[in-house]
C-alpha positions as CSV (number, residue, x, y, z in Angstrom):
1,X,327.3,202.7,79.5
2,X,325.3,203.5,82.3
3,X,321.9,202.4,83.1
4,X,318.8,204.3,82.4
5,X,315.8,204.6,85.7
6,X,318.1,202.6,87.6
7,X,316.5,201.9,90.9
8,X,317.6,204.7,94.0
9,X,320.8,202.7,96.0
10,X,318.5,203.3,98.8
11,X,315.3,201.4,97.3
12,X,317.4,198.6,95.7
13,X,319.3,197.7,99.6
14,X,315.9,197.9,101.2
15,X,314.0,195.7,98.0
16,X,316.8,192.5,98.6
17,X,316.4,193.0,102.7
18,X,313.6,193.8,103.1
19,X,313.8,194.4,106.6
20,X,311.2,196.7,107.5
21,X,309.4,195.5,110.4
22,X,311.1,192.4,111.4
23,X,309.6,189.9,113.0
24,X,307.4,188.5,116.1
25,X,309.3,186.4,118.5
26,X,306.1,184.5,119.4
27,X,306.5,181.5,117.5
28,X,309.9,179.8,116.2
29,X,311.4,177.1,114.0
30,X,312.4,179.8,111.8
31,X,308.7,181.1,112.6
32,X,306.7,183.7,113.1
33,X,303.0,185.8,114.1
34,X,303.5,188.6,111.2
35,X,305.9,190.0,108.8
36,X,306.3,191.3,105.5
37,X,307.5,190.2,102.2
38,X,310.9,188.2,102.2
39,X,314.4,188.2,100.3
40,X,313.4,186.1,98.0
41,X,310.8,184.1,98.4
42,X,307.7,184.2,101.1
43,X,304.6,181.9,100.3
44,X,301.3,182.4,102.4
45,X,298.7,179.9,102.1
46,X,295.1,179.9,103.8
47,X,293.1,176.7,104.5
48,X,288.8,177.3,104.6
49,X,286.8,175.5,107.0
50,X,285.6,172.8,104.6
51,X,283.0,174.4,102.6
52,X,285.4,175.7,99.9
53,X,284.6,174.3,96.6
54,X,286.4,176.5,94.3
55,X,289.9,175.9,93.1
56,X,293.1,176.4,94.5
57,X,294.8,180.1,93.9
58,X,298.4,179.7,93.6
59,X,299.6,183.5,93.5
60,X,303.5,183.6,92.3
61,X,304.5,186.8,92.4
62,X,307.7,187.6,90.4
63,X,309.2,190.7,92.3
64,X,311.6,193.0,91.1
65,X,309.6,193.6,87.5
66,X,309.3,190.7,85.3
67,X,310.2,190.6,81.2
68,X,306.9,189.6,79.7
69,X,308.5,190.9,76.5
70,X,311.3,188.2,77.1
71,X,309.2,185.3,78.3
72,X,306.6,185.7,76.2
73,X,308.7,187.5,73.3
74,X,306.3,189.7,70.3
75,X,308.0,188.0,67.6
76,X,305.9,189.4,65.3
77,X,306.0,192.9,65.8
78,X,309.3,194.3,63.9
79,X,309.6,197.1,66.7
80,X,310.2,194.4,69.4
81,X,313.5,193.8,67.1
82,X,313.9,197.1,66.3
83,X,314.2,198.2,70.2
84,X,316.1,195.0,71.2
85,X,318.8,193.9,69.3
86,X,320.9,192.7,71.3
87,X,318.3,190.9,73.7
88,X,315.4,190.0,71.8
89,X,314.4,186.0,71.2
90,X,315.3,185.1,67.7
91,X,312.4,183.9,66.1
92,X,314.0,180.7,65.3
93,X,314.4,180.4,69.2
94,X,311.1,180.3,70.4
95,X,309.7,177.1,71.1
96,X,306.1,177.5,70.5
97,X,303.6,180.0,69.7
98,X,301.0,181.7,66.8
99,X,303.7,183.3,64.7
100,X,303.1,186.4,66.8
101,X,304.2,185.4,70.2
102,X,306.6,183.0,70.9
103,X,307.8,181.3,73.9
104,X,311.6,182.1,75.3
105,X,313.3,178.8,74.6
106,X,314.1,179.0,79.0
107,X,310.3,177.9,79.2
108,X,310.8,174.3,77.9
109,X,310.3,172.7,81.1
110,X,306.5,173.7,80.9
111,X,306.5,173.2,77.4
112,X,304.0,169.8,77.6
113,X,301.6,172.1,79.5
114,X,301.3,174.5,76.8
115,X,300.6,171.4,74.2
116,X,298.0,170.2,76.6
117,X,296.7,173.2,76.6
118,X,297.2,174.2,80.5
119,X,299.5,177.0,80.2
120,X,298.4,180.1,78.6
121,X,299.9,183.9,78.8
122,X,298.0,187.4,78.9
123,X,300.0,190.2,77.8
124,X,299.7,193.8,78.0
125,X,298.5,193.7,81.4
126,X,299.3,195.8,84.2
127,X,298.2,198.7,86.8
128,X,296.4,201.2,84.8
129,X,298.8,204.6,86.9
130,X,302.5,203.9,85.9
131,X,305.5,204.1,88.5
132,X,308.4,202.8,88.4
133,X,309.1,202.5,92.2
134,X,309.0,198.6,93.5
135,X,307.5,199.5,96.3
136,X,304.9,202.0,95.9
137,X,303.8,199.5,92.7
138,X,304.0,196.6,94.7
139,X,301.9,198.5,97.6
140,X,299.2,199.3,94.8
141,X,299.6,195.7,93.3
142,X,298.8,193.7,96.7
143,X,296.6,196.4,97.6
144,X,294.7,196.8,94.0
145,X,291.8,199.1,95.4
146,X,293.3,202.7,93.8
147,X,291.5,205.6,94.5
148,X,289.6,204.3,97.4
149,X,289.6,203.8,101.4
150,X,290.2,200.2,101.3
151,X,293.7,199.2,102.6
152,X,293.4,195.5,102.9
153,X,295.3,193.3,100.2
154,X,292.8,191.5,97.4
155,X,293.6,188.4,98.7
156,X,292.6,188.5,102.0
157,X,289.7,189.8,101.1
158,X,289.2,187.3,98.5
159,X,289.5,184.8,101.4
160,X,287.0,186.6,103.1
161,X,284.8,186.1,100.3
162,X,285.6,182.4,100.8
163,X,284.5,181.9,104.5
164,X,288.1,180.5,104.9
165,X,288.2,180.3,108.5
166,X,290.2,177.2,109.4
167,X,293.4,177.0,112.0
168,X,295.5,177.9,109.4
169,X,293.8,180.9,107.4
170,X,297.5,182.7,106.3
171,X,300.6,181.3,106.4
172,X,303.3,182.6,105.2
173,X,306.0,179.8,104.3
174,X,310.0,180.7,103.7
175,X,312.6,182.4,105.2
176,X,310.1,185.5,105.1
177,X,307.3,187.5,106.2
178,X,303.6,187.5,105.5
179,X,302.7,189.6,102.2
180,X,300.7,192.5,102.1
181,X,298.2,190.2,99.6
182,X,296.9,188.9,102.9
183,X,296.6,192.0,104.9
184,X,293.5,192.1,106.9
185,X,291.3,190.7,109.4
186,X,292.4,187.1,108.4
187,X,294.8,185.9,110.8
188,X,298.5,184.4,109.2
189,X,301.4,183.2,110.4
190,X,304.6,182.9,109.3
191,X,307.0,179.7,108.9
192,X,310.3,178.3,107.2
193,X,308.7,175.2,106.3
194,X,305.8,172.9,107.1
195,X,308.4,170.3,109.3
196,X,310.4,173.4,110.8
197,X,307.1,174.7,112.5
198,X,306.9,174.7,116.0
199,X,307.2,176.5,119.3
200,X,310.5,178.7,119.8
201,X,311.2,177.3,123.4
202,X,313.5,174.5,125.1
203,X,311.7,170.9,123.4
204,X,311.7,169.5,126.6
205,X,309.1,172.2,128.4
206,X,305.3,171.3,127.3
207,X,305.1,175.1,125.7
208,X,301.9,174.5,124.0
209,X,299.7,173.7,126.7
210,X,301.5,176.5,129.3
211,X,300.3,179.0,126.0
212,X,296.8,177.8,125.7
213,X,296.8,177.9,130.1
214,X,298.4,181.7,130.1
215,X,296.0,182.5,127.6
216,X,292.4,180.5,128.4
217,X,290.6,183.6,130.5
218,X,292.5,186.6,128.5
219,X,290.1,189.0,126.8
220,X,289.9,187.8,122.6
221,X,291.9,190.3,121.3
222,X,294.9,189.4,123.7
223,X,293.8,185.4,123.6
224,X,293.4,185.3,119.8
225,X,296.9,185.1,117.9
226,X,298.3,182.8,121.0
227,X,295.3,180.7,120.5
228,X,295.4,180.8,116.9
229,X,298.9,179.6,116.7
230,X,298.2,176.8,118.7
231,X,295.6,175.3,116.3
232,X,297.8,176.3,113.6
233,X,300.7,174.2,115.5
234,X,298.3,171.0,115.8
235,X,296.9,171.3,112.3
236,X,300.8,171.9,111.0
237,X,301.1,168.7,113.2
238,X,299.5,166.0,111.2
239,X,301.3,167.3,108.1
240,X,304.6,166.5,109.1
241,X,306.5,163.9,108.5
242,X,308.6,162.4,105.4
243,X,307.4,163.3,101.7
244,X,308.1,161.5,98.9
245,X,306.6,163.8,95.2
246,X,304.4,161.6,93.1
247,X,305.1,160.7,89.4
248,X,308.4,160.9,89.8
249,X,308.9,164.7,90.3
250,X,312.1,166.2,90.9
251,X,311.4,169.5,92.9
252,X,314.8,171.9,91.7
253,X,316.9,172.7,95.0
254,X,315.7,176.0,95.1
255,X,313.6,178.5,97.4
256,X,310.9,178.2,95.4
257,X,311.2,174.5,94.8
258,X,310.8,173.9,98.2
259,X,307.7,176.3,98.9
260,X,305.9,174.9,95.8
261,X,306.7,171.3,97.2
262,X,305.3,172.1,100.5
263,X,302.5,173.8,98.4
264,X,301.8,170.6,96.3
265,X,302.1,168.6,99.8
266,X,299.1,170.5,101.4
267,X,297.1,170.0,98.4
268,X,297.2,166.5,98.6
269,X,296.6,166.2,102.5
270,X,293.7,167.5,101.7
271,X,294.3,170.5,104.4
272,X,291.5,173.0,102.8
273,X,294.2,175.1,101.4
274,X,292.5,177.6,99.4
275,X,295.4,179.9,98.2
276,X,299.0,179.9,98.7
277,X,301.0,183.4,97.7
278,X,305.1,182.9,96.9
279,X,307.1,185.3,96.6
280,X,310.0,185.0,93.4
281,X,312.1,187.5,93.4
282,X,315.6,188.6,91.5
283,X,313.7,189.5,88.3
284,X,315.2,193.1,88.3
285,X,317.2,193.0,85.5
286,X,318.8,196.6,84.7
287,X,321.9,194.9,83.5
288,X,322.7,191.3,82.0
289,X,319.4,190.4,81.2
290,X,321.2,189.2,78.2
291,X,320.4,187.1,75.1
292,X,318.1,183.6,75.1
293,X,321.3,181.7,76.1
294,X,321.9,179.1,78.8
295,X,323.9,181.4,81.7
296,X,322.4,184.4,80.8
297,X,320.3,185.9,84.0
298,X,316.9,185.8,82.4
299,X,317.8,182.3,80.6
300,X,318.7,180.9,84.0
301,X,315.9,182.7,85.8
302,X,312.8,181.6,83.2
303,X,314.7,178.2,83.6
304,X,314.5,177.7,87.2
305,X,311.0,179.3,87.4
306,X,309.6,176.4,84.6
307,X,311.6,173.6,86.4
308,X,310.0,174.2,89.6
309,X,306.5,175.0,88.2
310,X,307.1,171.8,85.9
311,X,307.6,169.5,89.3
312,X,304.6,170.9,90.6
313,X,302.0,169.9,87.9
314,X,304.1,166.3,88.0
315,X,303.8,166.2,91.5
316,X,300.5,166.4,91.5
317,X,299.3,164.9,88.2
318,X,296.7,165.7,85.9
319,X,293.8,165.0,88.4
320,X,295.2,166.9,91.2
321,X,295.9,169.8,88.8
322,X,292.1,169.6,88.0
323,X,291.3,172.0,91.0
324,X,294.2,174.2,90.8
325,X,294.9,177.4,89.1
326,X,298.3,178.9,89.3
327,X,299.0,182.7,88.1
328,X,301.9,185.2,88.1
329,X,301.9,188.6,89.0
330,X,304.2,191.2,88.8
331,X,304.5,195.2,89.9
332,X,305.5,196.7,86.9
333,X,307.5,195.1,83.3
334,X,310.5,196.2,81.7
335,X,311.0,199.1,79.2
336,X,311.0,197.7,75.6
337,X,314.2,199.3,74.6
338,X,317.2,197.9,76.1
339,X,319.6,199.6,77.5
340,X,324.1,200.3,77.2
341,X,323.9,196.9,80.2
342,X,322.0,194.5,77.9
343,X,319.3,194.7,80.7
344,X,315.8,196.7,80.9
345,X,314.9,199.5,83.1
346,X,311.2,199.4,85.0
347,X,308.4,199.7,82.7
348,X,304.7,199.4,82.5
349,X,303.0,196.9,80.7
350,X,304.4,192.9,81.0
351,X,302.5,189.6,81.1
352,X,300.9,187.1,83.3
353,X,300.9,183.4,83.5
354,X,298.2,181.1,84.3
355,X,298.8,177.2,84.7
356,X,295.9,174.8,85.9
357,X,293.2,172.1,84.9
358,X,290.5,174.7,84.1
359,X,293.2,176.9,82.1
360,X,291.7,177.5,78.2
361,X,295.9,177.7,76.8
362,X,298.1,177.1,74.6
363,X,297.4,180.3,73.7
364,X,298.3,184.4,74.6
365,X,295.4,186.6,75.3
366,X,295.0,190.3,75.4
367,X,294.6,193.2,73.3
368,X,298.1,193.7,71.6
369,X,298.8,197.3,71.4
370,X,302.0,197.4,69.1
371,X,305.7,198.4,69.8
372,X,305.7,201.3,67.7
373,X,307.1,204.3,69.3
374,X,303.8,206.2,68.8
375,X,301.9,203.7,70.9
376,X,304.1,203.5,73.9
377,X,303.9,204.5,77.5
378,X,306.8,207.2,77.7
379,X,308.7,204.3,76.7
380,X,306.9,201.4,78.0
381,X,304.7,198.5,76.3
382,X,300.9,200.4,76.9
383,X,298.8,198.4,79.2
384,X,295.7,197.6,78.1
385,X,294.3,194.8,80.3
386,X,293.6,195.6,83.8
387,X,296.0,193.0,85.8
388,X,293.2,192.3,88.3
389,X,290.2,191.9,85.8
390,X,292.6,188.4,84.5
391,X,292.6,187.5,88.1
392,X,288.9,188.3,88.5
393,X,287.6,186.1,85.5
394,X,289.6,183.8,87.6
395,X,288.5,183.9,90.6
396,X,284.2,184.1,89.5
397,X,284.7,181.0,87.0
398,X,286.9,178.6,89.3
399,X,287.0,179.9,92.7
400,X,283.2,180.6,93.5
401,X,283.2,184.3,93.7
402,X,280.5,186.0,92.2
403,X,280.4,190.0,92.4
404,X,284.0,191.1,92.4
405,X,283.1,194.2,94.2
406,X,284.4,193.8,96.9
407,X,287.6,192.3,96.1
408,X,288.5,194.7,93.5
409,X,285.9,197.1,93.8
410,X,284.6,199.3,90.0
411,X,286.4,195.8,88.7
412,X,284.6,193.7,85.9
413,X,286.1,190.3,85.3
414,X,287.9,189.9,81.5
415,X,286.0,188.5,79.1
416,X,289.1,186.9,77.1
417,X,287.3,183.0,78.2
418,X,290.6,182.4,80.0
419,X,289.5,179.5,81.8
420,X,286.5,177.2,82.1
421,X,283.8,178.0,84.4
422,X,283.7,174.6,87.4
């Protein structure tokens, strides 16, 4: 049977490319001055100057439109059943929960965070004007001013709230390009990995110091993303080197178990890192979403996503996890009804993740608004939590920001007690 909202051909070429600017030829390595989002997987981090205090923001942003209903599956709401029956996670499946929600049985790996009560879910979250395009939600996700003049992304300006003004203020680490989360004034670059970043020239000519020479009387504006790279370059520099996880952590050999490893691995230099954004992506399910069983696209996907996550808190063990928060976000969820494909089309409302030392979890939050068909969304779970008022009781209680005006301006912060205020 065919698919219903299917994305356009067009769209769906572009969304796994994504190959619409390319990239600066300034830097190389498999590195860059400025991009975009990647394939699969771009991470941007940015480092303060050394008066940061707050926590480290680890942004994972699942593109392509996440399941919450899968991950986080309303077992107790008959209409979940009613809508999925081919799809839904049995109740005897999920693997923890409140008898209401329950976790998809794929999440096991991060199971011992929920016990210790350093995982937690929100659900019914989302952008309050539905569309199921990726890109115009993803645009008004990253960008998460609506209806105003602004046109930065929330987390450079978050940054800017920050004073992060170190050598590295944006990177963007991957086979990628830098996110529209950190468009804005803050400079960022672009690189495949922390030991792949260097120059793009012949190793034997001393490019560095021919750069900072060319450039040492050019006006700032045509001096500043030369010179920037270069202190990027020599802070990079005393990074490198061999790595070996703590605790015995096994990083998966993934995309995104290599950019949370190199994540983890400025942490614990000690580098000022104040957030790092990766990109996931491959979570567009219209067909074979299938049933909570191992080989199954969402089983596999949920399972790699935990592994990886599940390395990262071992890597950097319960003290390191003290000062980090991790979240997931995601431009739109999938409709509750499934389709002919055993997939889901785009939807509305889905559900975040938060992971870290200050996280209040074991538990899902929100306002639960009910599967029934008179309470949908033409379709879609209703959203009634505001995705950036999770992020902003986030970002006043563990990363020093106080008014969030002006990084989601008309925003208030949720009031669910998410996390623990530093």
């Amino acid at each position: 049977m065919t698919t219903l909202l299917c994305c356009d051909e067009n769209e769906k070429a572009q969304l796994t490319r994504r190959g619409l600017l390319g990239r600066a030829a300034a830097v190389g390595g498999g590195t860059a001055l400025a991009g975009l989002a990647g394939e699969a997987l771009s991470t941007n981090l940015a480092f303060a100057a050394g008066t940061y205090t707050g926590d480290t923001l680890v942004v994972l942003s699942l593109r392509g439109g996440f399941d919450g209903l899968s991950a986080f599956a309303p077992i107790g709401d008959a209409g979940y059943y009613r809508a999925r029956p081919g799809i839904a996670v049995p109740k005897a499946k999920v693997i923890a929960g409140d008898g209401m929600f329950g976790l998809h049985p794929a999440l096991a790996p991060l199971l011992p965070q929920w016990k210790a009560g350093r995982l937690a879910a929100v659900h019914a979250v989302g952008q309050q004007n539905p569309t199921r395009s990726h890109f115009a939600a993803m645009e008004a996700m990253e960008n998460a001013a609506p209806g105003s003049s602004v046109r930065t992304g929330w987390l450079d300006r978050m940054l800017g709230q920050t004073g992060a003004t170190g050598p590295l203020a944006g990177v963007s680490l991957g086979d990628s390009m830098p996110s529209r989360l950190l468009a804005g004034p803050t400079a960022d670059l672009s690189m495949a990995a922390i030991d792949d970043f260097e120059l793009a020239a012949d190793g034997r000519k001393p490019m560095a110091a021919a750069l900072r020479a060319m450039y040492a009387d050019a006006p700032p504006l045509l001096a500043g993303p030369a010179l920037a790279a270069d202190r990027a370059l020599s802070a990079a520099g005393s990074i490198k080197g061999d790595y070996r996880p703590a605790n015995g952590a096994v990083y998966p050999d993934t995309d995104l178990g290599a950019a949370l490893r190199d994540v983890a691995r400025l942490i614990k230099a000690k580098a000022g890192l104040v957030t790092a954004a990766v990109d996931c992506g491959d979570w567009d399910m219209h067909e074979g979403l299938g049933p909570a069983v191992k080989g199954q696209r969402m089983f596999d996907n949920l399972t790699d996503l935990a592994t990886a996550l599940a390395a990262f808190t071992t890597d950097l063990g319960e003290t390191g996890m003290k000062n980090v928060t991790v979240l997931t976000i995601s431009e739109f969820g999938r409709r509750v009804k499934e389709n002919g494909s055993r997939g889901v089309d785009h939807g509305h409302g889905n559900a975040m993740m938060l992971l870290g030392g200050g996280v209040r979890g074991g538990k899902v939050y929100g306002n639960w608004p009910g599967l029934d068909p008179a309470a949908l969304v033409q379709g879609d779970l209703a959203v009634t939590t505001d995705y950036r008022s999770v992020i902003g009781e986030v970002l006043q209680k563990r990363c020093d920001i106080g008014g969030l005006d002006r990084v989601f301006p008309g925003v208030k912060p949720s009031a669910f007690g998410l996390v623990a205020a530093r």
